[in-house]
C-alpha positions as CSV (number, residue, x, y, z in Angstrom):
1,X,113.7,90.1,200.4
2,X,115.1,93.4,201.6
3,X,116.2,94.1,197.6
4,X,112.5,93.9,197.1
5,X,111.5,95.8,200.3
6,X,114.3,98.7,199.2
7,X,112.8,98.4,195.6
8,X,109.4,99.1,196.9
9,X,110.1,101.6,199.1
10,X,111.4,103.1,196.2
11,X,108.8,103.3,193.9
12,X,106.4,104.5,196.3
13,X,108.8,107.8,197.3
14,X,109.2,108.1,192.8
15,X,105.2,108.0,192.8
16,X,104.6,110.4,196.0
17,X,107.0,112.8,194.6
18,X,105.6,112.7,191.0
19,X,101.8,113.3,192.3
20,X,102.8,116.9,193.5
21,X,101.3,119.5,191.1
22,X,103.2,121.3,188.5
23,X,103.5,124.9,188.2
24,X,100.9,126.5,185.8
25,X,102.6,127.8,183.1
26,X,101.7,131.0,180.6
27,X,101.1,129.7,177.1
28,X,104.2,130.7,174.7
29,X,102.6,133.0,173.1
30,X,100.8,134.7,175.8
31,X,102.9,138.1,177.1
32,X,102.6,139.2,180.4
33,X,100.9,142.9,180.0
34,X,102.9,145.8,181.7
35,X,100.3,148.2,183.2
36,X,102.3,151.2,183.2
37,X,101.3,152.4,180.2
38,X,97.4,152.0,182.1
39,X,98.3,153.5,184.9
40,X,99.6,156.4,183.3
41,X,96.2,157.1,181.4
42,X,94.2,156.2,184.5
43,X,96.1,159.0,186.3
44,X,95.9,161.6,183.7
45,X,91.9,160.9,183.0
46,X,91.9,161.3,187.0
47,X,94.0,164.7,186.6
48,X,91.6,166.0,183.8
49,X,88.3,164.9,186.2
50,X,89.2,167.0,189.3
51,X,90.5,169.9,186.8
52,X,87.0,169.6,185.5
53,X,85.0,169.0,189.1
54,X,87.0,172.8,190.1
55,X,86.4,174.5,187.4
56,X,82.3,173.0,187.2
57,X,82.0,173.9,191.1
58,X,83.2,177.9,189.8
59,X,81.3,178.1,187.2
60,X,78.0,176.4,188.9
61,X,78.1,178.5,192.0
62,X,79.1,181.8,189.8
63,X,75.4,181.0,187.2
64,X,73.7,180.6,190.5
65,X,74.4,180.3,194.4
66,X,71.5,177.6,194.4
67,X,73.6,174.7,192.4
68,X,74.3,172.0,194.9
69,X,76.7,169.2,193.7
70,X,75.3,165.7,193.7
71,X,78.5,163.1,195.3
72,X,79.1,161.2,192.0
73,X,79.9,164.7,190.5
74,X,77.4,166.6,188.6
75,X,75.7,169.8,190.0
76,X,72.1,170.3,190.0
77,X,68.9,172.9,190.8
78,X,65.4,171.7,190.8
79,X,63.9,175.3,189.2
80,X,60.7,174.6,190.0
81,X,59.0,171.6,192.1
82,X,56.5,169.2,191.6
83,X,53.7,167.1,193.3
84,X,53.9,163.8,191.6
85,X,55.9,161.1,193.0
86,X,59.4,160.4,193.6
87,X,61.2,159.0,190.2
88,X,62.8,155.3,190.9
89,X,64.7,152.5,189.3
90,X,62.7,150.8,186.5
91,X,60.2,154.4,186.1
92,X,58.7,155.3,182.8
93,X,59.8,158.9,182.3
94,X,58.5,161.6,179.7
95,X,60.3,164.6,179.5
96,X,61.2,167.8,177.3
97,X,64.9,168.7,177.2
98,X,67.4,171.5,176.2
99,X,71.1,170.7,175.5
100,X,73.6,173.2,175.8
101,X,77.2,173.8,176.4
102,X,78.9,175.8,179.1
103,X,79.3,178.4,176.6
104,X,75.3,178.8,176.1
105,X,75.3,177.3,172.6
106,X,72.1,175.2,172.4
107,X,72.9,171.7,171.0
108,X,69.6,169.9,171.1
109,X,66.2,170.7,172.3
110,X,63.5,167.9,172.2
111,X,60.8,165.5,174.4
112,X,62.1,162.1,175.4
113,X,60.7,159.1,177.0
114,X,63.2,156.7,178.8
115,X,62.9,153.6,181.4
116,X,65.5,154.7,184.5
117,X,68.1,152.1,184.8
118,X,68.3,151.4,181.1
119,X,71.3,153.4,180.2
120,X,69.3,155.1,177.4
121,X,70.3,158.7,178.7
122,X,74.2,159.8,179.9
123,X,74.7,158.6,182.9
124,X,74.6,161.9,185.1
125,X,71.4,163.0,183.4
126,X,69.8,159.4,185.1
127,X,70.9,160.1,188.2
128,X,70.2,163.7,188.2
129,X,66.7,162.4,187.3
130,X,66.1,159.9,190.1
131,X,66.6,162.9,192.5
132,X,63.7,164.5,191.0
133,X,59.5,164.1,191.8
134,X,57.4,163.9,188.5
135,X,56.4,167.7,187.3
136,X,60.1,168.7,188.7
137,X,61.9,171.1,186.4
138,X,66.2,171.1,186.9
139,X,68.8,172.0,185.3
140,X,71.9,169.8,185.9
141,X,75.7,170.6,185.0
142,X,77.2,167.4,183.6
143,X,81.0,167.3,183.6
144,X,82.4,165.4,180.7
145,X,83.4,162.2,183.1
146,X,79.2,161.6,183.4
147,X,78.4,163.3,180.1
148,X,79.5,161.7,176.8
149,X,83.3,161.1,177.6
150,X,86.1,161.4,176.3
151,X,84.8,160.7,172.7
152,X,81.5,163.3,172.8
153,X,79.1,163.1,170.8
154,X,80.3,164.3,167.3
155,X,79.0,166.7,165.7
156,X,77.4,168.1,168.1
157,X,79.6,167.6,171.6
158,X,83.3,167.6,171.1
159,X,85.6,165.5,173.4
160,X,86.1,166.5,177.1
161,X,83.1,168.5,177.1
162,X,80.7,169.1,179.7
163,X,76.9,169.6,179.2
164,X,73.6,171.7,180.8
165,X,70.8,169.9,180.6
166,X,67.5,171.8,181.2
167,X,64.7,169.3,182.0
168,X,60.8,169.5,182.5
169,X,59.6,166.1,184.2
170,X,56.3,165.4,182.8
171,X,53.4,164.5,185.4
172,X,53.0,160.2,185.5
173,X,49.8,159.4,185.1
């Protein structure tokens, strides 16, 4: 009797111990990533941003004193204000456009209609926008990070390049 009280006893420690939950384990062909490499190119693209945001906030403030800079980056002037209502998320907007680089070299001129919140525009040109009434005209100063990266937009914008956009906000009707 106490062999099969010791031998019971014994399986039930073997079956406690074997119900504890293994380890997960990576699959052999599955390589843990070193992030250095990411980090580095984080921290330069981070470097080349405030470079940019010091040398924007010069060059905004030397066009005109007027340029105010919005907080995700991008400076701004409304030229001349309107009486329509405020622009907001999910707004029909028609507007007329000039493109041009710091240097004054005109890129693209044209009229555009866009829904705000689609991502059909760069994205500091959308924000910009939703600071704006309708019949606003602005100009905003789009650094590279919230223009078209650090790709452009080839042929026209090289890499790294910041952007003017002019803009005359059309009246909604």
């Amino acid at each position: 009797m106490k062999k099969m009280g010791f031998l019971l006893a014994c399986c039930l420690c073997i079956g406690f111990l074997s119900c504890k939950k293994q380890a997960p384990q990576l699959p052999s062909n599955k390589v843990v990533a070193d992030n250095t490499e990411t980090k580095t190119l984080l921290d330069i693209n981070q470097n080349l941003a405030l470079k940019e945001d010091s040398l924007l906030e010069v060059f905004a403030l030397k066009k005109d004193k007027t340029f105010r800079q919005n907080e995700i980056g991008f400076w701004y002037k409304i030229v001349l204000a309107g009486k329509g209502p405020k622009v907001e998320d999910k707004s029909t907007c028609n507007f007329s456009y000039r493109l041009t680089l710091l240097n004054g070299k005109t890129v693209e001129e044209d009229k555009k209609q866009i829904v705000i919140g689609k991502k059909q525009v760069v994205s500091g040109l959308e924000e910009g926008m939703k600071l704006l009434h309708y019949g606003d005209s602005a100009t905003f100063i789009i650094p590279w990070y919230l223009g078209y990266g650090m790709n452009g937009n080839k042929p026209l914008i090289p890499p790294y390049t910041s952007i003017i956009y002019q803009i005359k906000l059309e009246n909604q009707y």
